[in-house]
C-alpha positions in Angstrom: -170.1 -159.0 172.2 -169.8 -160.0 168.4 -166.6 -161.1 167.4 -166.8 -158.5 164.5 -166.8 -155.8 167.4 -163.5 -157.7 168.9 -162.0 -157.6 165.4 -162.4 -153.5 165.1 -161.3 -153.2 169.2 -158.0 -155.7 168.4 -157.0 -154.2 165.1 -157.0 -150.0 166.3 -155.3 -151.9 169.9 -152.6 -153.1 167.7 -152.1 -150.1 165.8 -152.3 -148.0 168.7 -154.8 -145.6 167.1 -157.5 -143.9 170.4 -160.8 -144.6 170.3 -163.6 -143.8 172.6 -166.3 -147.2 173.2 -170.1 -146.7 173.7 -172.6 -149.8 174.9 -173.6 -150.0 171.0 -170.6 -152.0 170.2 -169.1 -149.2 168.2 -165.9 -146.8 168.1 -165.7 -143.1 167.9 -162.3 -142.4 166.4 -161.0 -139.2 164.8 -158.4 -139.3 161.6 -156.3 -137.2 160.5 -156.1 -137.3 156.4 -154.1 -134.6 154.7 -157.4 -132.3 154.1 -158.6 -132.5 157.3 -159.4 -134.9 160.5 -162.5 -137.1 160.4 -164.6 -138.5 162.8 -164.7 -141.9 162.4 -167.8 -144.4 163.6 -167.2 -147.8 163.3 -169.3 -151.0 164.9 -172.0 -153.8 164.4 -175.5 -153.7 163.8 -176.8 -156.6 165.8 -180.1 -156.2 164.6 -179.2 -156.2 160.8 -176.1 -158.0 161.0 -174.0 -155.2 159.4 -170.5 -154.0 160.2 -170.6 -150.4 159.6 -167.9 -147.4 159.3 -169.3 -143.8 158.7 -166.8 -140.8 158.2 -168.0 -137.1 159.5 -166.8 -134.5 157.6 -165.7 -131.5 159.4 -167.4 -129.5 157.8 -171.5 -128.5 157.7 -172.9 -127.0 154.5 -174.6 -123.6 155.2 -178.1 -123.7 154.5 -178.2 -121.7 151.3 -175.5 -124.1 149.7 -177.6 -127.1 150.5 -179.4 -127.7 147.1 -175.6 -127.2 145.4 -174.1 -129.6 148.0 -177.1 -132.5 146.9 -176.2 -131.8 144.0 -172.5 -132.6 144.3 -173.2 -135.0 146.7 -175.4 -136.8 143.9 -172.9 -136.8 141.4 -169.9 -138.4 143.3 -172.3 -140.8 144.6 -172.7 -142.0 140.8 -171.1 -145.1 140.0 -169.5 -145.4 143.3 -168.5 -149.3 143.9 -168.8 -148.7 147.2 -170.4 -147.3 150.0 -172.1 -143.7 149.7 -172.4 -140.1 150.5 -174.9 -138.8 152.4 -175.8 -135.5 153.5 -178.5 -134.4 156.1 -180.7 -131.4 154.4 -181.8 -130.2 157.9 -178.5 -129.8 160.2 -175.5 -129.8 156.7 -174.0 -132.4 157.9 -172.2 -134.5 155.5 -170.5 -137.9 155.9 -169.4 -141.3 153.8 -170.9 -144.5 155.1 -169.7 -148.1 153.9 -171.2 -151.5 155.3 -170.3 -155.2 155.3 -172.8 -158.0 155.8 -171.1 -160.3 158.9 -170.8 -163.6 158.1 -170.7 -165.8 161.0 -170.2 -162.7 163.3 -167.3 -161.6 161.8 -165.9 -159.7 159.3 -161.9 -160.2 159.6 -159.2 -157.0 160.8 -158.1 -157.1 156.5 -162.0 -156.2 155.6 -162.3 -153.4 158.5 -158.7 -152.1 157.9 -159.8 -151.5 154.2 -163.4 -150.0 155.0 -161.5 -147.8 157.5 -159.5 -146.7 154.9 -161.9 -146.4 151.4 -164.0 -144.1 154.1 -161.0 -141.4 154.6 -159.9 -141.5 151.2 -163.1 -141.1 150.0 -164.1 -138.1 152.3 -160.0 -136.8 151.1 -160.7 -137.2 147.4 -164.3 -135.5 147.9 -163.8 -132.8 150.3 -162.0 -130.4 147.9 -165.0 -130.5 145.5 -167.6 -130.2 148.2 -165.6 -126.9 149.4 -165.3 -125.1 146.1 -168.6 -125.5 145.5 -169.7 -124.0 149.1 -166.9 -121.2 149.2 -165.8 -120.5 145.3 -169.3 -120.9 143.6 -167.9 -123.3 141.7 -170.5 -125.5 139.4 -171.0 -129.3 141.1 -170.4 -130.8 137.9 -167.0 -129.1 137.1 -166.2 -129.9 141.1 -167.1 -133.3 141.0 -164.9 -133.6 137.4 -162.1 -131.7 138.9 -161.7 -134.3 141.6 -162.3 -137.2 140.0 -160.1 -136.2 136.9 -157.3 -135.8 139.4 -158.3 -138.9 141.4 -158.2 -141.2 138.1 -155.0 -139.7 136.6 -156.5 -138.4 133.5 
């Protein structure tokens, strides 16, 4: 068991946030943000030594919507610091994923607690665009400026 893995389990123990465990030495936890409640995966990469956390959003993208949600999904993915959005053209399924390289194993509870975080408010600030775009026909460009106006203060 990595000590990155003992970091996530100690820090959601602590806080006394659920969380269901699998063999992979990952979490399964869901969030509730103010939009809506996320599934959150979160766990280590043996193989490629990576920490990873990946928010689900509740919501699939119906198949004629799909090109329109790339779209969106393309242009709040531009000039993010970090991590990215990704969405699965086949099932709709769209989710924000955001990785650490471990150094020495670990990663430290401060780094997870903040990756944790950036994921929900990311899948928060996003969401609303992603929706109007689905259910108001609304263009991905004014959508993804709508948010991010709002998100910057401007």
């Amino acid at each position: 068991m990595s000590t990155a893995y003992e970091e996530l389990v100690e820090l959601l123990d602590e806080r006394g946030i659920g969380y269901w465990t699998n063999e992979d030495q990952a979490v399964r936890l869901d969030l509730r943000g103010q939009m809506a409640v996320y599934r959150i995966t979160a766990g280590v990469e043996p193989e490629t030594d990576l920490f990873q956390v990946v928010g689900r959003s509740p919501v699939l993208v119906p198949e004629g919507c799909r090109t329109a949600a790339a779209e969106t999904i393309a242009r709040a993915n531009y000039g993010l610091r970090l991590g990215k959005f990704e969405l699965d053209l086949d099932d709709g399924e769209v989710r924000f994923q955001v990785s650490q390289i471990l150094v020495d194993d670990a990663v430290g509870q401060a780094v997870i607690d903040r990756m944790i975080g950036i994921t929900v408010n990311m899948l928060e600030t996003y969401l609303p665009a992603l929706l109007s775009v689905i259910y108001a026909n609304e263009s991905p460009k004014e959508a993804i400026a709508r948010v991010e106006a709002g998100w910057s203060g401007q």
